[in-house]
C-alpha atoms as a printed R data frame, in Angstrom:
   type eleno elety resid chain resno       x      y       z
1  ATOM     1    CA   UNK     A     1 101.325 49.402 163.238
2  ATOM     2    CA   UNK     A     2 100.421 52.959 162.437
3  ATOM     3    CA   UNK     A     3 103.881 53.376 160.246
4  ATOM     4    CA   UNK     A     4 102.040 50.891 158.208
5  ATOM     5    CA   UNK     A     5  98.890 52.716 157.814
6  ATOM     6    CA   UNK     A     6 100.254 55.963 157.272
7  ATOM     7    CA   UNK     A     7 102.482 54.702 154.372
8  ATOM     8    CA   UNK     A     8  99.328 53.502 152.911
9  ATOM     9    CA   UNK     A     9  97.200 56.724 153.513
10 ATOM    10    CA   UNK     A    10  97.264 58.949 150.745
11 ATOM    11    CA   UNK     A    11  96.275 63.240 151.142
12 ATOM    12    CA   UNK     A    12  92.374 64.114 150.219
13 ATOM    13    CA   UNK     A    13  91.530 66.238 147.434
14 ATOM    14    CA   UNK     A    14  90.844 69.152 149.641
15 ATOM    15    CA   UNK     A    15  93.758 69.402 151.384
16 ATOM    16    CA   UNK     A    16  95.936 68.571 148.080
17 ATOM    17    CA   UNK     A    17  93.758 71.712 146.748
18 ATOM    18    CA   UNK     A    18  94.126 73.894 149.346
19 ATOM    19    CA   UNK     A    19  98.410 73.134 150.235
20 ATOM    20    CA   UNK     A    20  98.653 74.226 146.462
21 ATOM    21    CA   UNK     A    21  96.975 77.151 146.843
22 ATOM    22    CA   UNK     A    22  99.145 78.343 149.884
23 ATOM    23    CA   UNK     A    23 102.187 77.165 148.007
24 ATOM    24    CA   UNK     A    24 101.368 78.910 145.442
25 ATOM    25    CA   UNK     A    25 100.619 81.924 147.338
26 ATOM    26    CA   UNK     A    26 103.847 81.652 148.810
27 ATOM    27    CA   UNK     A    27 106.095 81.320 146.025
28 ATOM    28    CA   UNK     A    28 103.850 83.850 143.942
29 ATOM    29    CA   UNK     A    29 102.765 86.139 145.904
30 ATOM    30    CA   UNK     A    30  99.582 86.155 144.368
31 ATOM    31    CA   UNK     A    31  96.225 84.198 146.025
32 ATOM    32    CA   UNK     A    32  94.705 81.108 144.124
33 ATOM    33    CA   UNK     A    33  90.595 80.483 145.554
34 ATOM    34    CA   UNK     A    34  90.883 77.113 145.637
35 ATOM    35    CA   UNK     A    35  87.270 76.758 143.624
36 ATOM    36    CA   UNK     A    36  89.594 77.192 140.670
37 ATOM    37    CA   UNK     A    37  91.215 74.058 140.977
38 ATOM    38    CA   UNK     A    38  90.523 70.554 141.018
39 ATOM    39    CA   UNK     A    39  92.600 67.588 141.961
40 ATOM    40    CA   UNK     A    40  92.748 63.783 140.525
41 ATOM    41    CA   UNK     A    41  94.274 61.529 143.371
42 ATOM    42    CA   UNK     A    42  94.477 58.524 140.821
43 ATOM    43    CA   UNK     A    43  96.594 60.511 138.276
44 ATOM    44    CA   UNK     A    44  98.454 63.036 140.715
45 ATOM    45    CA   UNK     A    45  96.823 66.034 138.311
46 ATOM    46    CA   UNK     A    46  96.142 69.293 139.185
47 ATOM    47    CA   UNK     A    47  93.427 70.759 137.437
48 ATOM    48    CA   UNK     A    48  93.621 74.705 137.220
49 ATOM    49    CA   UNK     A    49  90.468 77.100 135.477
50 ATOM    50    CA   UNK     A    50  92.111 80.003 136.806
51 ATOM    51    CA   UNK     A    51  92.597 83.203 133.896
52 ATOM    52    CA   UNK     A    52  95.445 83.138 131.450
53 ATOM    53    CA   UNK     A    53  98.256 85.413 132.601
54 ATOM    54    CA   UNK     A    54  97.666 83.620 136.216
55 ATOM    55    CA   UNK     A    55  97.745 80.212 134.649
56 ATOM    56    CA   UNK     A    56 100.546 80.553 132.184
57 ATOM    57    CA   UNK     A    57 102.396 82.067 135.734
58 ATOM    58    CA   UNK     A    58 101.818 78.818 137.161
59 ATOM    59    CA   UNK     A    59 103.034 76.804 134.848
60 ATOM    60    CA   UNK     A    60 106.025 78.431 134.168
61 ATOM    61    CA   UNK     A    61 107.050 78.450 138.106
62 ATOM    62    CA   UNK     A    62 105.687 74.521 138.537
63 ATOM    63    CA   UNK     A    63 108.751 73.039 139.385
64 ATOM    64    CA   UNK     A    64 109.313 75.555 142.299
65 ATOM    65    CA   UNK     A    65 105.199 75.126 143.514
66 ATOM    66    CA   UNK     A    66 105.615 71.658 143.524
67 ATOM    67    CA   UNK     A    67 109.177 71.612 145.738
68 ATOM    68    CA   UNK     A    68 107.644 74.318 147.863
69 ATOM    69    CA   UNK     A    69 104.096 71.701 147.676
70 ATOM    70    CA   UNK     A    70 106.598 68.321 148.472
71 ATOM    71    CA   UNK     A    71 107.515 70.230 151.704
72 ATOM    72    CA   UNK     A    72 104.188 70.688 153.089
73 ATOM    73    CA   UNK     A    73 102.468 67.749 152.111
74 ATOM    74    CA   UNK     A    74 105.196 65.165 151.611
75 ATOM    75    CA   UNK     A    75 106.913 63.477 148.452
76 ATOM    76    CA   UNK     A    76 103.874 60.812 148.277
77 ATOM    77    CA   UNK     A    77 101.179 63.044 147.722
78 ATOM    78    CA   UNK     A    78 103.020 65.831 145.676
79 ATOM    79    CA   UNK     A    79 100.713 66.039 142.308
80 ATOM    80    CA   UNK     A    80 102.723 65.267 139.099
81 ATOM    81    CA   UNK     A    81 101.542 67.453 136.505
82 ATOM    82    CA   UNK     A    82  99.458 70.781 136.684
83 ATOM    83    CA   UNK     A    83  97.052 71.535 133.779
C-alpha cells in the first residue's frame, strides 16, 4: 500500500529549492539563498535570479548539479531544465 503512494508522491517546491541549493553548494563550493530560486513542479524547471557570473556557473556545471540533485532527491523529482 504505501509503495503505491509513494510512487505517486511527488517532492514540494521547497524542498526541490532547497536540495538544489545544497547540491549546488556541494559541487560549487559556493552558497545559493534559496530566495533566488523558484521551482515549477508541473514542468520540472528551475527558476534561478541569482547574478550573472553565478548563473552562467550554474549552467555550465548543470549536468553535474542535477546527478549530484538525482542522488538526494531521487530520479522522479530531479528538475529537467534550469533557467
Amino acid at each position: 500500500m504505501f509503495a503505491a503512494i509513494a510512487a505517486r508522491l511527488i517532492a514540494p517546491q521547497k524542498s526541490v529549492i532547497e536540495a538544489f541549493c545544497v547540491s549546488v553548494e556541494e559541487v560549487l563550493g559556493m552558497k545559493l539563498d534559496p530566495r533566488f530560486v523558484s521551482y515549477v513542479p508541473s514542468s520540472k524547471t528551475l527558476h534561478l535570479n541569482a547574478t550573472g557570473m553565478f548563473k552562467q556557473e550554474i549552467k555550465m556545471r548543470q549536468d553535474e548539479i542535477l546527478s549530484n540533485l538525482k542522488e538526494t532527491i531521487g530520479a522522479k523529482n530531479v528538475p529537467k531544465l534550469i533557467l
